[in-house]
C-alpha positions in Angstrom: -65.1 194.1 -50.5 -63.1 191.8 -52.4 -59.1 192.5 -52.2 -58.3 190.5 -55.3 -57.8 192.1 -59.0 -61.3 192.6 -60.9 -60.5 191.5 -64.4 -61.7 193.5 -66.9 -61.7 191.6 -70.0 -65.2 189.8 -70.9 -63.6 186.4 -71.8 -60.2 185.1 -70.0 -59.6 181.8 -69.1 -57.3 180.4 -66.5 -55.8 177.5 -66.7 -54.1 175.6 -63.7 -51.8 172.7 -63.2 -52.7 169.2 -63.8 -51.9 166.1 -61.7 -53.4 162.7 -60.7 -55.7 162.1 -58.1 -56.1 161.0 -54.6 -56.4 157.4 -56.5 -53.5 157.4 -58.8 -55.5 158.4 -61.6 -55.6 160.8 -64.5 -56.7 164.2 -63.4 -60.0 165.3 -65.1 -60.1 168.4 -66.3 -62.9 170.2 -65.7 -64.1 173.7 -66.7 -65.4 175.9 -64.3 -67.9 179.5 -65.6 -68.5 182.5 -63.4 -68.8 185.8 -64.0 -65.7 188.6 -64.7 -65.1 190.0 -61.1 -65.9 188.5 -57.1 -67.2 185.6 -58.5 -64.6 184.3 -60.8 -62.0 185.1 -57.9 -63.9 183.3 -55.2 -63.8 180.1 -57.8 -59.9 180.8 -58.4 -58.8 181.4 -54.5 -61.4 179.9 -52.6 -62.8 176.5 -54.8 -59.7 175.7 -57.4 -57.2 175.1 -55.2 -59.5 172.5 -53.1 -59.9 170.7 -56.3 -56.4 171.1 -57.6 -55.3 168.9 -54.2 -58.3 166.4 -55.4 -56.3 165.8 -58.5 -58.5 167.9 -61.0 -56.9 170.2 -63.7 -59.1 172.9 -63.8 -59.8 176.0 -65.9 -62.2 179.1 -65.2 -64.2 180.7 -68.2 -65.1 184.3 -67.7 -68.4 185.6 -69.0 -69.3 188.9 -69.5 -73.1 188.4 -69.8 -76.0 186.6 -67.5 -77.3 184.4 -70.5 -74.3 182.3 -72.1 -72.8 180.8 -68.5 -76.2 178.6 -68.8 -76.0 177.9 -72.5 -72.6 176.7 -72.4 -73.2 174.8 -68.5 -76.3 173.0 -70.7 -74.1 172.5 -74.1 -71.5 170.8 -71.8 -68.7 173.1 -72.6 -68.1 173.5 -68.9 -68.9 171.7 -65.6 -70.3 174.1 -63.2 -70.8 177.5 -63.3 -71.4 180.5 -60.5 -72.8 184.1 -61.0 -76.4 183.7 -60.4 -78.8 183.7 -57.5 -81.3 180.3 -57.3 -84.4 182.8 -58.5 -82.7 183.6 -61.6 -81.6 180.0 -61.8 -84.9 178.7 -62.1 -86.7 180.7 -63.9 -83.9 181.1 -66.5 -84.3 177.4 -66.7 -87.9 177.0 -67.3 -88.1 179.7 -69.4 -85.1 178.3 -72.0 -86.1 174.5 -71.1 -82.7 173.5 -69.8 -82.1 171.0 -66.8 -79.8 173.0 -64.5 -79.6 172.6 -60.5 -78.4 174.5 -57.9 -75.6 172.5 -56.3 -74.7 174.9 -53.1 -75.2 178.7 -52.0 -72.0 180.2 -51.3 -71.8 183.8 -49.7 -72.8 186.9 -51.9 -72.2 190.6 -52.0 -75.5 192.2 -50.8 -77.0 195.4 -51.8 -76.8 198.2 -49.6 -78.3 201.7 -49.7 -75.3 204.5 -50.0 -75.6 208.1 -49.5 -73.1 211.1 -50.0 -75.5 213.4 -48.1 -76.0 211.3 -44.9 -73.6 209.1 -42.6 -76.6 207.6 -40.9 -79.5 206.0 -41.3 -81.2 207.7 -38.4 -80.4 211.2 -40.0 -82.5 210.7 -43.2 -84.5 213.7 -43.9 -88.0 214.1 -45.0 -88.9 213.9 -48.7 -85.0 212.3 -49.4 -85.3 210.9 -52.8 -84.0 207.1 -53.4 -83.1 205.6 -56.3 -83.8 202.0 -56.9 -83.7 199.2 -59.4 -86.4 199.4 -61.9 -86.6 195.5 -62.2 -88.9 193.5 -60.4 -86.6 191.6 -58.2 -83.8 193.9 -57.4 -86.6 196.7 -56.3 -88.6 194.0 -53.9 -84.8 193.3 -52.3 -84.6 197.1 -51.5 -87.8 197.8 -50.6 -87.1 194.7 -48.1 -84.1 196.6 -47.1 -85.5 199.4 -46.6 -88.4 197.7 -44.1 -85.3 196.0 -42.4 -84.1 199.2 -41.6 -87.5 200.6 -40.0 -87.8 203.5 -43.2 -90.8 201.7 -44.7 -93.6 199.3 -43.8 -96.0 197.2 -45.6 -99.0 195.4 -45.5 -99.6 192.3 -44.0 -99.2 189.0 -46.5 -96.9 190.5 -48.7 -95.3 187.9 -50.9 -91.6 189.4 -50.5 -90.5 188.0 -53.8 -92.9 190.2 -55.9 -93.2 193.6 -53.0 -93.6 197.0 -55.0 -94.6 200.5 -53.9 -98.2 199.3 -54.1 -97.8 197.5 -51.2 -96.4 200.3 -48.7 -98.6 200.9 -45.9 -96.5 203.2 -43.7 -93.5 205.9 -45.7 -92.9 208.0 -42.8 -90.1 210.1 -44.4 -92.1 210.2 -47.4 -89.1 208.6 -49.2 -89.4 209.9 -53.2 -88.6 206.6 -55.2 -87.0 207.2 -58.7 -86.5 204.3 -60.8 -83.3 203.4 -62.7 -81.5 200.2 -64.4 -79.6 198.3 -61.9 -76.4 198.8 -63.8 -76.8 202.7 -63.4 -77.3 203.1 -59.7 -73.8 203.2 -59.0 -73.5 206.3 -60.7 -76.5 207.6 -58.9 -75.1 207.6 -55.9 -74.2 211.5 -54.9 -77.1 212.6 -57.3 -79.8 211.3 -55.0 -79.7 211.3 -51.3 -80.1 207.6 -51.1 -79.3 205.0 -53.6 -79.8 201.3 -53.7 -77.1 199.2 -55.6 -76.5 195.7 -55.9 -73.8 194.0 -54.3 -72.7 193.1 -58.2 -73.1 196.2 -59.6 -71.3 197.9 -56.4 -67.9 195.8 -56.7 -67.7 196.6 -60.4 -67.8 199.7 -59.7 -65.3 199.7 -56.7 -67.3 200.6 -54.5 -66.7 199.5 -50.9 -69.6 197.7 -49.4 -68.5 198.7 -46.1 -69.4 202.1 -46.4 -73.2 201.2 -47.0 -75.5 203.3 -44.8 -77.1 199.4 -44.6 -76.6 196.5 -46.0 -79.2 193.8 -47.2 -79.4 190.5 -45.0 -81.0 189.0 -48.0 -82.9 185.7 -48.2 -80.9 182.5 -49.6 -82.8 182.8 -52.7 -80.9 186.1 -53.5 -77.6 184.5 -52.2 -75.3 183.0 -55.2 -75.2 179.4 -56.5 -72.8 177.2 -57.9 -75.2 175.4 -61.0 -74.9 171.9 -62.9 -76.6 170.0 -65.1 -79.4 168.6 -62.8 -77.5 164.5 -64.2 -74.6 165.3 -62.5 -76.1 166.5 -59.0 -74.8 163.1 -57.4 -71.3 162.8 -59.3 -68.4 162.8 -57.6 -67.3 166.5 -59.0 -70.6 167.8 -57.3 -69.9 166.4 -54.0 -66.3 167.7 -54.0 -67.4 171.0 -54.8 -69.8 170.7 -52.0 -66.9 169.2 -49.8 -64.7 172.3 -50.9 -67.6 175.2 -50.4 -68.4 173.7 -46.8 -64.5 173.5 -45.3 -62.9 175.6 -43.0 -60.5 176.9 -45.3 -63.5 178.1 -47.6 -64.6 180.1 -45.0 -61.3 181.2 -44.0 -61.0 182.4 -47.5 -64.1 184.6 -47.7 -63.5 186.1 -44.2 -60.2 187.7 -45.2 -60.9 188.5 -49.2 -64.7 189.3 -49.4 -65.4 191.4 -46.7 -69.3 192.6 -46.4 -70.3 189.4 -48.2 -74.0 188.1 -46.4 -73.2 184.3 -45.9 -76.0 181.9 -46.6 -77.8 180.2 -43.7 -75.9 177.2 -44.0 -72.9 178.7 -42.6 -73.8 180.5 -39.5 
């Protein structure tokens, strides 16, 4: 779990000391978006400071919302943004006709299934109930999870983007699935034997994704992105962010202040 201060205002923004470049030339200021929380601070203590030594003078908006980081990366009021997973990405795109990218995944808070009646998976009971997301993609992530960790099986040829209870074959602990918004499970969690909650949703509510009975190793297309508009995929910005993201010192970073993050595939 992330050691660094969640801020709790929706809309802060940080500004950091100019310079000039590797060159000799005027920094650029640039304008980084993320979401309030892990994500902004992986941007300010992990991917500033690499572009602060490039010569940039940059500032990170904080949203408090999952619609407005796009708008605004699409208007041009910021550069890049990070608080969304490539799924959302795209089909946020498509759906509002913007020409965003996915530059890079960097690594991501998983969900994990949290219990205040058992300290094992393996000591599950019969008939336990399990809350879960009621949305589409954050219920076929846990009932992934939930195969991972041998509780359910399905059917063969499942497409594990769209997986629902319909496509259980096996439930030999006869799990009892209640449905509930994302942003409640955390609350759930001591009111149902099981719970589900998003990596997101868990750190907001300071919970410690190490004490997860199990922990998602989710697919890259769950796993965070840093976005731009789809023009400046070759610019020299986007290749230093990608230069930053893939250093040792990134890496060093996320090791020792986001512990129980799931690294993308990239980096193991």
């Amino acid at each position: 779990m992330t050691k660094l201060t969640v801020l709790a205002s929706s809309l802060v923004v940080l500004s950091a000391c100019g310079g000039e470049d590797v060159e000799g030339e005027d920094s650029q200021a640039i304008t980084i978006g993320a979401t309030a929380g892990p994500y902004s601070d992986m941007v300010s203590v992990a991917i500033q400071p690499g572009l602060e030594e490039k010569g940039y003078d940059v500032e990170i908006q904080e949203f408090s919302d999952y619609v407005y980081p796009n708008q605004a990366l699409a208007e041009e009021e910021i550069e890049a943004n990070l608080f969304q997973h490539s799924i959302y990405l795209e089909d946020f795109s498509e759906e509002n006709d913007l020409d965003l990218t996915g530059l890079i995944t960097v690594p991501t808070a998983p969900m994990g299934i949290y219990s205040e009646d058992y300290d094992d998976i393996d000591n599950i009971e019969e008939g336990a109930e399990m809350a879960i997301p009621n949305d589409p993609t954050n219920a076929a992530r846990a009932f992934l999870m939930l195969e991972d960790a041998g509780l359910i099986e399905f059917e063969d040829g499942i497409d594990e983007l769209t997986v629902s209870t319909n496509d259980i074959s096996s439930n030999p602990l006869e799990l009892d699935f209640v449905e509930l918004e994302a942003a409640q499970l955390p609350r759930q969690v001591g009111s149902s034997e099981l719970t589900a909650v998003p990596g997101n949703f868990a750190l907001g509510a300071e919970m410690d994704l190490l004490t997860a009975l199990e922990l998602e190793d989710m697919p890259d297309q769950y796993r965070n992105v840093v976005a731009v508009r789809t023009e400046d995929e070759g610019s020299q910005l986007a290749n230093d962010i990608v230069e930053i993201i893939e250093s040792e010192e990134f890496e060093a970073v996320i090791d020792e202040d986001f512990e129980g993050f799931g690294k993308p595939e990239w980096m193991e």
